[in-house]
C-alpha positions in Angstrom: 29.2 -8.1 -19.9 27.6 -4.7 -18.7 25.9 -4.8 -21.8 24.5 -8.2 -21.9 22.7 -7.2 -18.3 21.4 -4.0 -19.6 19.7 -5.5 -22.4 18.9 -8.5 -19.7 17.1 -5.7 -18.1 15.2 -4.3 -20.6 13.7 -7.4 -21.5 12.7 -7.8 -17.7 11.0 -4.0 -18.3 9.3 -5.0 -21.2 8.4 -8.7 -20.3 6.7 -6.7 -16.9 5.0 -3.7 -19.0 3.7 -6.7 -21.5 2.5 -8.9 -18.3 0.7 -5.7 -16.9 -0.9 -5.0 -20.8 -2.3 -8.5 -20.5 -3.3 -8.5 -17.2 -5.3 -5.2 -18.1 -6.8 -6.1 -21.3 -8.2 -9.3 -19.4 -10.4 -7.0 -16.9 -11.4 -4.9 -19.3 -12.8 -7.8 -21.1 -14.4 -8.8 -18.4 -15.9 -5.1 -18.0 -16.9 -5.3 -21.4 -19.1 -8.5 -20.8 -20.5 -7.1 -17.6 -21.3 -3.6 -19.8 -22.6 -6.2 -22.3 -25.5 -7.8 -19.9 -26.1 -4.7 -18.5 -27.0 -3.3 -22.0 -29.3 -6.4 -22.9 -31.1 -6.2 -19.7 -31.6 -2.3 -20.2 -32.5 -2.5 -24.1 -35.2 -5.4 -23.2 -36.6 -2.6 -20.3 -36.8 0.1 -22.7 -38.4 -1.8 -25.3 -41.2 -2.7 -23.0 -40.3 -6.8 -23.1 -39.0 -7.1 -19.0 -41.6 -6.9 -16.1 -39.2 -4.0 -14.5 -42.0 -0.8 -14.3 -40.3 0.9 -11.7 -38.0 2.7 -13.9 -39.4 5.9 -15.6 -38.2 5.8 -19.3 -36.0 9.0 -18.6 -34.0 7.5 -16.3 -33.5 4.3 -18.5 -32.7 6.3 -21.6 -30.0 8.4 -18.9 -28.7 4.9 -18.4 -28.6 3.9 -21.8 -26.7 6.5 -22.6 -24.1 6.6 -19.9 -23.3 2.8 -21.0 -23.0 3.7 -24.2 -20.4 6.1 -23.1 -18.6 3.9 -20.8 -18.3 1.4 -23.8 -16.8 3.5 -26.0 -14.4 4.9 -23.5 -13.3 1.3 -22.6 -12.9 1.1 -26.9 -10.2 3.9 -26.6 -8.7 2.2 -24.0 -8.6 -1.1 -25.5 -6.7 0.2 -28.6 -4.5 2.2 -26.6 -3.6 -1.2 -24.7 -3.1 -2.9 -28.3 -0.9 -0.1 -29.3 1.3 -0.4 -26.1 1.8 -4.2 -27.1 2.3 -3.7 -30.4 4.9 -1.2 -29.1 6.4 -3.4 -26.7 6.3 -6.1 -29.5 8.9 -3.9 -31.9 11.3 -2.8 -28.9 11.9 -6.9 -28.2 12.4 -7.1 -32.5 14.6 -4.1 -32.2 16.4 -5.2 -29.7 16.6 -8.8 -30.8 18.2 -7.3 -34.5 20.7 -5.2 -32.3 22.1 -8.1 -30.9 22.5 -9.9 -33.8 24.2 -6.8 -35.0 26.6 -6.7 -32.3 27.1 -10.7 -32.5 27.9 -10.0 -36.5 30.1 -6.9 -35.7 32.2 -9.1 -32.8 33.5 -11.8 -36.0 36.3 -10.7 -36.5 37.8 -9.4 -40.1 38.5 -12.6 -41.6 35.6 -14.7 -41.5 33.3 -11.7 -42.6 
């Protein structure tokens, strides 16, 4: 029985960590898309093809660059968001086996 609620609540631990994973990813989607329009609007000012002029082409290139930063960091972070589900993924499979383990283990000698 004490076993049967500390597996219980390891599957509450991971079903929270995995709720929190998705609830992350899902911003920093919506980060990425805002990065995303950001980038068009800048790339169409430093190609000359927007009506902005009151940016000096340093300062756009500065921007450029610091988006291009920020996009790659939220890259890393993405795939270290994957990896944590994926993790999470194989600790419910692990767990999932043991139990059938321990179910396997509890038949008792004659009906192996």
């Amino acid at each position: 029985k004490e076993t049967k609620q500390l597996i219980k609540q390891e599957e509450l631990k991971r079903l929270h960590k995995a709720q929190a994973v998705q609830r992350q990813l899902e911003e920093l989607e919506e980060r990425q898309k805002a990065l995303e329009i950001f980038g068009v609007k800048l790339e169409r000012e430093l190609r000359g093809e927007s009506d902005s002029g009151m940016k000096d082409e340093t300062q756009m290139l500065h921007e450029w660059f610091q988006l291009v930063l920020e996009k790659n960091k939220l890259m890393r972070y993405e795939s270290e968001l994957l990896i944590i589900a994926q993790e999470l993924e194989l600790e419910d499979h692990q767990s999932r086996l043991e139990q059938k383990l321990r179910e396997k283990m509890a038949i008792d000698g004659k009906s192996k």
